[in-house]
C-alpha positions as CSV (number, residue, x, y, z in Angstrom):
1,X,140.3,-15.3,21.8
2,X,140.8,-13.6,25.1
3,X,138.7,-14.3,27.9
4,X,136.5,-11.5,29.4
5,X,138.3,-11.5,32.3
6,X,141.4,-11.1,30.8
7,X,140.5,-8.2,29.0
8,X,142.5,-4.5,30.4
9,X,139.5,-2.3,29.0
10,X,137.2,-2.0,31.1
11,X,133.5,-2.3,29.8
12,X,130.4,0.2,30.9
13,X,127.3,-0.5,30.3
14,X,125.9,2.7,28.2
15,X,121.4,2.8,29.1
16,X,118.8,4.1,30.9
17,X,117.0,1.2,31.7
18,X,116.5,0.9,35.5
19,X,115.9,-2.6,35.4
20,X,118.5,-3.3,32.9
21,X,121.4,-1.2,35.0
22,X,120.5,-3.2,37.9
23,X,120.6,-6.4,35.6
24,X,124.3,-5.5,34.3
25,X,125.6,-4.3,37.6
26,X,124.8,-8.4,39.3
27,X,127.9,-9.0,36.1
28,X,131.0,-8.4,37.6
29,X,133.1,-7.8,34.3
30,X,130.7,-4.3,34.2
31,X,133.0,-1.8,35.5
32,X,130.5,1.1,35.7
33,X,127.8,2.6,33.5
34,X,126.5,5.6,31.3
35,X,123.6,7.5,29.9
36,X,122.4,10.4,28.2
37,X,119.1,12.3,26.9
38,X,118.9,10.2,24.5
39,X,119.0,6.6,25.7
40,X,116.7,8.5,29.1
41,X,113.9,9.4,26.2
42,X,114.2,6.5,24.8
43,X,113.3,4.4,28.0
44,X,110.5,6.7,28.9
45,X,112.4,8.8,31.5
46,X,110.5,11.9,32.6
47,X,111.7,12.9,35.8
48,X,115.7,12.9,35.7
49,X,116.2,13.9,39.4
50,X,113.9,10.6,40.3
51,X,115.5,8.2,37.9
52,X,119.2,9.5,39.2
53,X,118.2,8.8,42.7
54,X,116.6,4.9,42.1
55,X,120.2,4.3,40.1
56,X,122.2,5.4,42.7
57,X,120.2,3.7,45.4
58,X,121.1,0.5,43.7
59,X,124.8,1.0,42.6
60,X,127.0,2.6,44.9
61,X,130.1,1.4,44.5
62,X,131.1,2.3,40.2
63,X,131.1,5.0,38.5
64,X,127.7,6.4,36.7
65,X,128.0,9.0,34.3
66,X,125.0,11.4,33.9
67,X,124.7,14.3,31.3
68,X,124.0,18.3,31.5
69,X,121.7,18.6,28.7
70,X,121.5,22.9,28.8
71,X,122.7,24.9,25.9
72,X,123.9,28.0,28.1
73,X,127.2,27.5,29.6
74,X,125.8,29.3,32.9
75,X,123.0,27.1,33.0
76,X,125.3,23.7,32.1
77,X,127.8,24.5,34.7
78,X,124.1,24.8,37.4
79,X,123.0,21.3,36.0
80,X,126.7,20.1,36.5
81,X,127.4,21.2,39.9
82,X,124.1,20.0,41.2
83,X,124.9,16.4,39.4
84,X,128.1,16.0,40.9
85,X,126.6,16.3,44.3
86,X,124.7,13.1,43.7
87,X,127.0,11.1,44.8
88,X,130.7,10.5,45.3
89,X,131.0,7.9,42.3
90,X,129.4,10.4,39.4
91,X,130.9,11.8,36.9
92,X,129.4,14.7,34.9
93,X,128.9,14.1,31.0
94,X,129.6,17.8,29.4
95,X,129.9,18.2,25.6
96,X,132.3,19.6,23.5
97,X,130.6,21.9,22.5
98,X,126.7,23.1,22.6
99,X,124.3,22.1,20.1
100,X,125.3,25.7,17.6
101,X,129.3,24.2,18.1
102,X,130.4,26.6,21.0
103,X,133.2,24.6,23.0
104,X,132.8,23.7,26.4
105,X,137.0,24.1,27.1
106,X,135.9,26.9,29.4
107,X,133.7,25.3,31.5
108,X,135.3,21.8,31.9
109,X,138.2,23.8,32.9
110,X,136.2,25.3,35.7
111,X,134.0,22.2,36.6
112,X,137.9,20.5,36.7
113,X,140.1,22.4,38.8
114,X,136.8,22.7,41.2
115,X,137.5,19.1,42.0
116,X,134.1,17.8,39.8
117,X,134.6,14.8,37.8
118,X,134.0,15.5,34.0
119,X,132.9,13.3,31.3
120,X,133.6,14.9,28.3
121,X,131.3,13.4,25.3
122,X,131.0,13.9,22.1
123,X,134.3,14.1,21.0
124,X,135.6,13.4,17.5
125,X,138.6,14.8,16.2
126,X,141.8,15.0,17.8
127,X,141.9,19.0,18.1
128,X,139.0,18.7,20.1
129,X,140.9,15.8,22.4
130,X,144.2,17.9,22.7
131,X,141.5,21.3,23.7
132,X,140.2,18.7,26.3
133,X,143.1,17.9,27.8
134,X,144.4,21.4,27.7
135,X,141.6,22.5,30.5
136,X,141.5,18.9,32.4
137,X,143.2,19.4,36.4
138,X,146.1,16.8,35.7
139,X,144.9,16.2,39.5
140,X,141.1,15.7,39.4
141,X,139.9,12.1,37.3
142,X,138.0,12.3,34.2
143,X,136.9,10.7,31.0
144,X,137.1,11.7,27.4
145,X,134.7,9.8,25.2
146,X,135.6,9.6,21.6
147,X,132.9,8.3,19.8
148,X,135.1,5.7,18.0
149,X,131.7,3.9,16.4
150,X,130.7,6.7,14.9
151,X,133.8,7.6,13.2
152,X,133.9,4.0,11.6
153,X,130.6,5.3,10.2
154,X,132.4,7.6,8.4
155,X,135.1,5.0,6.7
156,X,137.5,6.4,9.0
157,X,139.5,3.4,10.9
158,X,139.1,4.5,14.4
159,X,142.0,2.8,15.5
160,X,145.0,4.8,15.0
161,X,142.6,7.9,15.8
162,X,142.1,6.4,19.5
163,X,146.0,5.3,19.8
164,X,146.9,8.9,19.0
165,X,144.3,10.0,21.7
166,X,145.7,7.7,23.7
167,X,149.2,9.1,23.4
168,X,147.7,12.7,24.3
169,X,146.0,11.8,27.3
170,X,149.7,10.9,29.0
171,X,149.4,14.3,29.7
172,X,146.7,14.1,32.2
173,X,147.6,10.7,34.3
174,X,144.2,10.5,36.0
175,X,142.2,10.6,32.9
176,X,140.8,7.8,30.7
177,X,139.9,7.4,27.4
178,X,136.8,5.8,26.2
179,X,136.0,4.1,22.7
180,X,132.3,5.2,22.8
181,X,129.3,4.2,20.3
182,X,130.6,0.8,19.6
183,X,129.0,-1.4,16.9
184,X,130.1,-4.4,17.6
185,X,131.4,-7.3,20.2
186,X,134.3,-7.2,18.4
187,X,135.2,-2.8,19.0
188,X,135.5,-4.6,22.9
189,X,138.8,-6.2,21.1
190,X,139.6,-3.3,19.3
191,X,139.2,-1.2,22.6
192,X,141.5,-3.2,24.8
193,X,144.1,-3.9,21.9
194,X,144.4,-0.1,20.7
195,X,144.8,0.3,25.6
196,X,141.7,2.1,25.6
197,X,141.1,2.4,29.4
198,X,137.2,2.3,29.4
199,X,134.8,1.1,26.0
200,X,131.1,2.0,26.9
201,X,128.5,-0.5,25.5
202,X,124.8,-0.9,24.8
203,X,122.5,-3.4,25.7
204,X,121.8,-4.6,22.6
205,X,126.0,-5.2,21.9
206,X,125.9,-6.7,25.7
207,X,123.5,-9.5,24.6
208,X,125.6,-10.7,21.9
209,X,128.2,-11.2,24.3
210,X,126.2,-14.9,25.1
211,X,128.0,-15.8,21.6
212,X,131.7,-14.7,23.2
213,X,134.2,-17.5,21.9
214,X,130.7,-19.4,20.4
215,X,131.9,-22.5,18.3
216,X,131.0,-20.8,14.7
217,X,130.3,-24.6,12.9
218,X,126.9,-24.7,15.7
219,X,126.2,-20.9,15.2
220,X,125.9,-21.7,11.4
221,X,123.7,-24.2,11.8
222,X,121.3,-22.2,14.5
223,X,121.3,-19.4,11.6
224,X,120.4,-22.0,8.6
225,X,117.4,-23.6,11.9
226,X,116.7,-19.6,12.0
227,X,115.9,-19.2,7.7
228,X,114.3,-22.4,8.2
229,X,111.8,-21.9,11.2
230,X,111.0,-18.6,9.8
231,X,110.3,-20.0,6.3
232,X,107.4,-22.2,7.9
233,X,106.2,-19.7,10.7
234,X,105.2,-17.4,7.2
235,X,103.8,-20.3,5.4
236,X,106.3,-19.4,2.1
237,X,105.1,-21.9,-0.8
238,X,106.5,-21.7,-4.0
């Protein structure tokens, strides 16, 4: 197995726990972080503008992605600009398209060749990647997040789905792909061996990174100590 710190993909840690950011950002093999509406709701976040500022207070120095979350382009490209002026190291999630399908090409091309750093999300099929690219500043850095995990979902191999966006994105030398939505410690693999620049992960697939290169004959027998501690704790008689 390789060794974390031989791995080319870099790894972002995808939340919107305070705490937890803070946590992952003390780990040096966490390149930079994400979030969105969802994962903010989910941690209780009611004030965006307050939560942004307490991140970026405590990590300066990688990139943080934060998300527009209007459904009028005018209104998106407001939300953008004012999220870019956070700080020098954000990058500004837009989706592909708004929530009745509209694409966003139009915008990102604008937010783009104004010098704003775009991370487009959202993204599943390769038309949409090549449209992507299409409006990107070959100049100004961004990220397109294919949501890799997702696609598994489907029974769709993501792999040679994220090579071929791969491929495309030669096109626009300062921007990176990332394997999004992840399942499983093992996409991290996948990720680096398909030379995805950037896999985005959730807490909950962080933790099981304690079991990285884990001898398998002791995590057996912790999973048999597991059925068996459980068995007594409910008092099971038969």
């Amino acid at each position: 197995m390789i060794a974390i710190a031989d791995l080319k993909v870099k790894i972002f840690a995808d939340g919107a726990d305070v705490q937890g950011m803070v946590e992952m950002y003390r780990k040096p093999f966490i390149n930079g972080f994400t979030t969105n509406p969802t994962l903010m709701r989910k941690a209780g976040i009611s004030d965006y503008r307050a939560f942004a500022r307490e991140v970026l207070a405590a990590i300066r120095d990688r990139p943080i992605s934060f998300e527009v979350f209007s459904d009028e382009f005018p209104e998106m490209e407001r939300q953008a600009r004012e999220i870019a002026g956070w700080a020098e190291n954000v990058y500004v999630k837009i989706p592909v398209t708004n929530s009745v399908g509209e694409p966003s090409y139009k915008l990102i091309r604008q937010l783009s060749h104004s010098g704003i750093k775009v991370n487009v999300t959202a993204v599943f099929t390769l038309e949409q990647t090549r449209d992507v690219i299409a409006n990107l500043d070959p100049e100004t850095p961004a990220y397109v997040s294919i949501f890799a995990g997702r696609i598994a979902d489907t029974g769709r191999d993501p792999m040679p789905h994220m090579a071929a966006a791969l491929a495309l994105l030669g096109q626009v030398p300062k921007a990176e792909l990332i394997w999004a939505s992840p399942r499983e410690v093992l996409n991290i693999f996948h990720a680096d061996a398909v030379g995805c620049h950037i896999i985005t992960v959730t807490n909950d697939v962080l933790a099981k990174l304690a079991n990285w290169e884990k001898d398998l004959r002791q995590f057996s027998l912790e999973t048999v100590k597991m059925f068996r501690d459980d068995a007594v704790k409910a008092g099971y008689r038969l």
